[in-house]
VOKEDREN-42294 format. One record per atom (N, C-alpha, C): residue number from 1; atom name; x, y, z. Coordinates in Angstrom, 3 decimals. Example, Ala and Ser with C-alpha at 12.3 -4.5 7.8 and 13.67 -1.06 7.14 Angstrom:
# residues 2
pos  site  u  v  w
1  N  13.190  -5.690  7.800
1  CA  12.300  -4.500  7.800
1  C  13.200  -3.300  7.800
2  N  12.850  -2.250  7.080
2  CA  13.670  -1.060  7.140
2  C  12.900  0.030  7.870
***
This chain:
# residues 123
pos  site  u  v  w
1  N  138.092  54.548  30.025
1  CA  136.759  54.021  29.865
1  C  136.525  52.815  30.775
2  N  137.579  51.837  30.909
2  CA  137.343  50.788  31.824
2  C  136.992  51.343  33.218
3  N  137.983  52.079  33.652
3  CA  138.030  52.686  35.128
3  C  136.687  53.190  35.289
4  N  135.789  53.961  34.265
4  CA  134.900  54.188  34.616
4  C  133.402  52.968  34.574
5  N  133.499  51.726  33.858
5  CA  133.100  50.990  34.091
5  C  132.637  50.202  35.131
6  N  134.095  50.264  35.706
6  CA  133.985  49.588  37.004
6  C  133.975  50.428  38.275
7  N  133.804  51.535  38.026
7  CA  133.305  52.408  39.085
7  C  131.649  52.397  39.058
8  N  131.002  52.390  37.735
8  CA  129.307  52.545  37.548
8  C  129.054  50.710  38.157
9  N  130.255  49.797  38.118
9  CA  129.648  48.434  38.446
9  C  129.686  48.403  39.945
10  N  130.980  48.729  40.248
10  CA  130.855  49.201  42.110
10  C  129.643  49.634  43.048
11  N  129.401  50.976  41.965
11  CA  127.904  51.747  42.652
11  C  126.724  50.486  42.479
12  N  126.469  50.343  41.336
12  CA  125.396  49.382  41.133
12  C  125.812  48.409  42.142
13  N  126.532  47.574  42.616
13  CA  126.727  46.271  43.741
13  C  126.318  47.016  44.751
14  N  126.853  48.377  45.540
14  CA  126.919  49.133  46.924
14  C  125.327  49.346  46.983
15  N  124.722  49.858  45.430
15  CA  123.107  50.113  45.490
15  C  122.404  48.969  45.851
16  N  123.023  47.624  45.118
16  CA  122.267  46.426  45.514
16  C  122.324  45.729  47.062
17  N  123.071  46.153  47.342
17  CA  123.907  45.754  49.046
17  C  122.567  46.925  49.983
18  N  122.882  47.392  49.775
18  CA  122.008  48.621  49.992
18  C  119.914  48.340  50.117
19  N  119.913  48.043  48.970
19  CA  118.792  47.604  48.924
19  C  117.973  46.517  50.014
20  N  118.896  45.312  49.728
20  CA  118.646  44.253  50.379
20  C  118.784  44.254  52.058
21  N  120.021  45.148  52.393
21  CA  119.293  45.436  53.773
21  C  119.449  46.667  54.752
22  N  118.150  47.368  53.517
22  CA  117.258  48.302  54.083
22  C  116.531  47.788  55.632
23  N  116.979  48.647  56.165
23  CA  115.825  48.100  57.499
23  C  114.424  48.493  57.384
24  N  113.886  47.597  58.641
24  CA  112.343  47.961  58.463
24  C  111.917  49.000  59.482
25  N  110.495  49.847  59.195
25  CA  110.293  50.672  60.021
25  C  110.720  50.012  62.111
26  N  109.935  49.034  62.170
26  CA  109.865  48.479  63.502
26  C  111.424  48.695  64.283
27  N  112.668  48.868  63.237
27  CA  113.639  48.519  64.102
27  C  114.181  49.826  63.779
28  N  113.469  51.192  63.927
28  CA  113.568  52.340  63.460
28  C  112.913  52.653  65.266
29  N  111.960  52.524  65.364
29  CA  111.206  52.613  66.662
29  C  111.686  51.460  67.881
30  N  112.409  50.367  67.150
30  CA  113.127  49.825  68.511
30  C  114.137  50.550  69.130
31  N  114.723  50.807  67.760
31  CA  116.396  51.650  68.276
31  C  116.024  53.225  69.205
32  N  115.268  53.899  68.394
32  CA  114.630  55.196  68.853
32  C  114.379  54.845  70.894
33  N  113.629  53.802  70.776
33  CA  112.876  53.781  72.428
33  C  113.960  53.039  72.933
34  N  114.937  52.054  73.140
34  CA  116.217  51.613  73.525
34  C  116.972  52.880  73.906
35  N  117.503  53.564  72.890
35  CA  118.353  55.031  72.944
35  C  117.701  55.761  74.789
36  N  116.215  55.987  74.187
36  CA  115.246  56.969  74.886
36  C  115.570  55.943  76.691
37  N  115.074  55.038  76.504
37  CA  115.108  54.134  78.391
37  C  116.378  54.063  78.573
38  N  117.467  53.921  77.829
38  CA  119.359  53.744  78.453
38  C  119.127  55.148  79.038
39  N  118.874  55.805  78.603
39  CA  119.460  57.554  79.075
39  C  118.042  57.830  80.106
40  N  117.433  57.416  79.880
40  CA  116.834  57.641  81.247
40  C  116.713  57.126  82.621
41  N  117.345  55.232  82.167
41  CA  117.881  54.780  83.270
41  C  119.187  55.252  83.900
42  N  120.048  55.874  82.469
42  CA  121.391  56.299  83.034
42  C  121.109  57.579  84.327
43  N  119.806  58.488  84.201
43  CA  119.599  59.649  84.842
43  C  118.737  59.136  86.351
44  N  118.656  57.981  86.331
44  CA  117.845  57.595  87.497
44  C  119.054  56.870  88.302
45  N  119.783  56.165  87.597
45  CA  121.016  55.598  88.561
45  C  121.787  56.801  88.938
46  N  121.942  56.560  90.386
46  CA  122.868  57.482  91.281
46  C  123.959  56.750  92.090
47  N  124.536  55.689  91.496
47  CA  125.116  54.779  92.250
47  C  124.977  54.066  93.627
48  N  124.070  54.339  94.249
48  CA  123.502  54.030  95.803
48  C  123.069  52.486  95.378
49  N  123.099  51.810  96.689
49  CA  122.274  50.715  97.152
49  C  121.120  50.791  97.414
50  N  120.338  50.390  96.389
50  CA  118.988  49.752  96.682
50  C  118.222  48.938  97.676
51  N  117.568  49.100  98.100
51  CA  116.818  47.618  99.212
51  C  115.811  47.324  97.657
52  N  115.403  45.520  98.322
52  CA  115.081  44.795  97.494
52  C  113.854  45.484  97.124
53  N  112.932  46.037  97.918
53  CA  111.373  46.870  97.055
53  C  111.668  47.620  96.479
54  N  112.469  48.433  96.665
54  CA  112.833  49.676  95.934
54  C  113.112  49.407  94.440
55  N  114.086  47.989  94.219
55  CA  114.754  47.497  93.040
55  C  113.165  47.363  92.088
56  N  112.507  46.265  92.938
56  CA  111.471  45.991  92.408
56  C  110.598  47.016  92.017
57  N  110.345  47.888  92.190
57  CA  109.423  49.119  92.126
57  C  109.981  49.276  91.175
58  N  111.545  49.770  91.013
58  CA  111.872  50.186  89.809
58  C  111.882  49.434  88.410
59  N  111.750  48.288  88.252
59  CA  112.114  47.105  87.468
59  C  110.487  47.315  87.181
60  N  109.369  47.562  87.731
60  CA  107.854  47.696  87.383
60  C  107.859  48.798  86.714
61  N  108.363  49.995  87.460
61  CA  108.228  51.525  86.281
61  C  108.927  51.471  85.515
62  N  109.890  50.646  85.395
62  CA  110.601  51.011  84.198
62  C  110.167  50.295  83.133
63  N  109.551  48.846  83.356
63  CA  108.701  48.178  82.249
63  C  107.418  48.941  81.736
64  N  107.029  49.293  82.785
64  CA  105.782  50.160  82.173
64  C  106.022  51.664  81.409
65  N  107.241  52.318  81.619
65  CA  108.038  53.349  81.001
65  C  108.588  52.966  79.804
66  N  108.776  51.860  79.387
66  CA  109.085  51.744  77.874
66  C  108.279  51.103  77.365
67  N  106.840  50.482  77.722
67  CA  105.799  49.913  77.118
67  C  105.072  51.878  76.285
68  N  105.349  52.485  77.436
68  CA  104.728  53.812  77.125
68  C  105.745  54.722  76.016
69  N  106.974  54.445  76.495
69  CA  108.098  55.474  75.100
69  C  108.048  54.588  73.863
70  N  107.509  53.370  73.766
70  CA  107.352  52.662  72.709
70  C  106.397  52.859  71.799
71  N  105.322  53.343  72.341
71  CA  103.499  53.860  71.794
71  C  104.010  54.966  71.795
72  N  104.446  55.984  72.356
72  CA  104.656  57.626  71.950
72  C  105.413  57.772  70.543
73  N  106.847  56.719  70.895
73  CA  107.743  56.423  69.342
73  C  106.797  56.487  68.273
74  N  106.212  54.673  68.091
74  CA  105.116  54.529  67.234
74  C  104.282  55.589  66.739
75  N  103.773  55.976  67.776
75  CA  102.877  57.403  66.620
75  C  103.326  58.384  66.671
76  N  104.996  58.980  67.093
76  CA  105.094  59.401  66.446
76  C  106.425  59.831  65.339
77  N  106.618  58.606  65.319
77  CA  107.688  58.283  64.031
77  C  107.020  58.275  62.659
78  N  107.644  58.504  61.751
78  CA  107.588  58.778  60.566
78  C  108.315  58.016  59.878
79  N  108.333  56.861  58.803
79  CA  109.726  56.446  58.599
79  C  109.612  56.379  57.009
80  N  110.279  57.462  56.355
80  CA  110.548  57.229  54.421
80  C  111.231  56.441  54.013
81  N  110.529  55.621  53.324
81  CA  111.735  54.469  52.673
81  C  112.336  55.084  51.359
82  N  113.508  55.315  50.914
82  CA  114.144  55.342  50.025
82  C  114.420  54.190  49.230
83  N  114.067  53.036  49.399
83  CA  114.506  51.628  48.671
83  C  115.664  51.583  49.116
84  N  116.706  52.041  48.876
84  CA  118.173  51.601  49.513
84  C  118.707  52.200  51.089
85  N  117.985  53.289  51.500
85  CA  118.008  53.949  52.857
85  C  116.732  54.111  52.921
86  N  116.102  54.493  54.359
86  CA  115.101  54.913  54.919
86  C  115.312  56.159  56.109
87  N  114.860  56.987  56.653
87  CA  114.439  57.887  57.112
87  C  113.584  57.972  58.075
88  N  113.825  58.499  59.452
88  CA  112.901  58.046  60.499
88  C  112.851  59.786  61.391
89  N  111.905  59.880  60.766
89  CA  111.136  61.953  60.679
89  C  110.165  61.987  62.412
90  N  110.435  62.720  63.470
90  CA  110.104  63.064  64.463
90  C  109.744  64.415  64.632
91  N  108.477  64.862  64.925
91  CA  108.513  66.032  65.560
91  C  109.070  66.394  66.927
92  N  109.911  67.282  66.901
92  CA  110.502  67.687  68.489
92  C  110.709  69.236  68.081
93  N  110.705  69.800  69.305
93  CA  111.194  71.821  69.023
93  C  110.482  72.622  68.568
94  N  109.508  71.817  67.768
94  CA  108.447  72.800  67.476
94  C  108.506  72.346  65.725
95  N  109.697  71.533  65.313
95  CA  109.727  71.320  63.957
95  C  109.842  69.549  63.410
96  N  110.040  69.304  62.146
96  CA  109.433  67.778  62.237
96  C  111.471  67.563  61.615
97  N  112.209  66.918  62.348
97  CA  113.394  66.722  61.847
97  C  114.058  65.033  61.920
98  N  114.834  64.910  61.109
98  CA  115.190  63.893  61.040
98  C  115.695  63.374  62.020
99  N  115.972  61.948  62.915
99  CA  115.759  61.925  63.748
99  C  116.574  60.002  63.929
100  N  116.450  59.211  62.728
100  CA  117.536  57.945  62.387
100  C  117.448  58.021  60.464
101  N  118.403  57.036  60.891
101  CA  118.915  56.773  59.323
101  C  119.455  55.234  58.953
102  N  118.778  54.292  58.716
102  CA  118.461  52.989  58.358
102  C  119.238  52.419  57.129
103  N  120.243  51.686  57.404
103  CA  120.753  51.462  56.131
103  C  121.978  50.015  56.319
104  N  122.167  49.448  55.477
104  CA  122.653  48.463  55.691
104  C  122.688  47.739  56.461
105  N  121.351  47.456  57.195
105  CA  120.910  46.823  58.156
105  C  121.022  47.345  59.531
106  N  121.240  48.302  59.649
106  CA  121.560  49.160  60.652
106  C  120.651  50.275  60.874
107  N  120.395  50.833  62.214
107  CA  119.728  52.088  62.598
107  C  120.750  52.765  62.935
108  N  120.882  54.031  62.767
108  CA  121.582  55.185  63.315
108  C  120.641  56.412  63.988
109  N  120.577  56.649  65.350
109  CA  120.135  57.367  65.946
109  C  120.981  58.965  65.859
110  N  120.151  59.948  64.928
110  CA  120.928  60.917  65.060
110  C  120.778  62.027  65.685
111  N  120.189  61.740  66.871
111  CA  119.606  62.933  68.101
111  C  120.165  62.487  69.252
112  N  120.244  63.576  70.082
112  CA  120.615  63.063  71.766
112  C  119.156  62.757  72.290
113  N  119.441  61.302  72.627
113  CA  118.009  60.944  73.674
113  C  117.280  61.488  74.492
114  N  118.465  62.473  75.258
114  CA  117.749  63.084  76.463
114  C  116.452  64.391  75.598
115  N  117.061  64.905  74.085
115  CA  116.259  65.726  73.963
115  C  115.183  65.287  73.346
116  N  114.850  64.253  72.996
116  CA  113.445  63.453  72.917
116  C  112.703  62.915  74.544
117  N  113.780  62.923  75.323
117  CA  112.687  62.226  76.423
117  C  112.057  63.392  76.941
118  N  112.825  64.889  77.083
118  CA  112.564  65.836  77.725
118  C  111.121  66.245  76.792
119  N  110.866  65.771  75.247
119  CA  109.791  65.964  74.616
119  C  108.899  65.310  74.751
120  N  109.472  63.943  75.111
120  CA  108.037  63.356  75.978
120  C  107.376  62.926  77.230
121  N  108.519  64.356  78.216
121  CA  107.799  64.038  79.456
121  C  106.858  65.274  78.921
122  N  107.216  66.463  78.024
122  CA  106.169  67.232  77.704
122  C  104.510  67.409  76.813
123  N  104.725  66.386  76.556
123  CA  103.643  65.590  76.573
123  C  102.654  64.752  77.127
***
């Protein structure tokens, strides 16, 4: 009977731990568009030397490329709060699937980036 006591007191602390840091939607859609620009800068670097306009050109599209995967995120993320986890729901493929998982203060991205960016160059 004790053992099981302090197993129902465990859960209850892990639920309360849990609770308190739930993340918020915003850092559901930071992590999402971070993920999305690494892997697309990773696909634009080819190891070559740049000349200095070129750098610059790129350092402009690429600010303006995640001002834009940031507004696509935004509308169209979904994020369920569970009170102790949350849920961050994307349409891609043709279906609406889960997509992060928010929990102890943490985002977990559970898609490959590239197959969200390839969804929103199709767009």
């Amino acid at each position: 009977m004790r053992k099981l006591i302090k197993i129902i007191l465990l859960l209850i602390v892990v639920a309360g731990i849990m609770f308190f840091t739930c993340s918020e939607e915003e850092r559901h859609i930071d992590k999402l568009t971070n993920e999305i620009i690494e892997t697309a800068q990773k696909g634009q670097n080819n190891g070559e030397d740049n000349d200095l306009l070129e750098n610059l050109g790129n350092a402009i599209v690429g600010t303006i490329s995640e001002k834009v995967v940031h507004i696509y995120v935004k509308s169209q993320l979904k994020v369920d709060n569970y009170q102790i986890i949350n849920v961050g729901k994307m349409y891609y493929d043709g279906e609406k699937r889960v997509v992060t998982i928010g929990a102890f203060n943490h985002v977990f991205c559970l898609v490959k980036a590239y197959d969200l960016l390839d969804e929103i160059k199709t767009h």
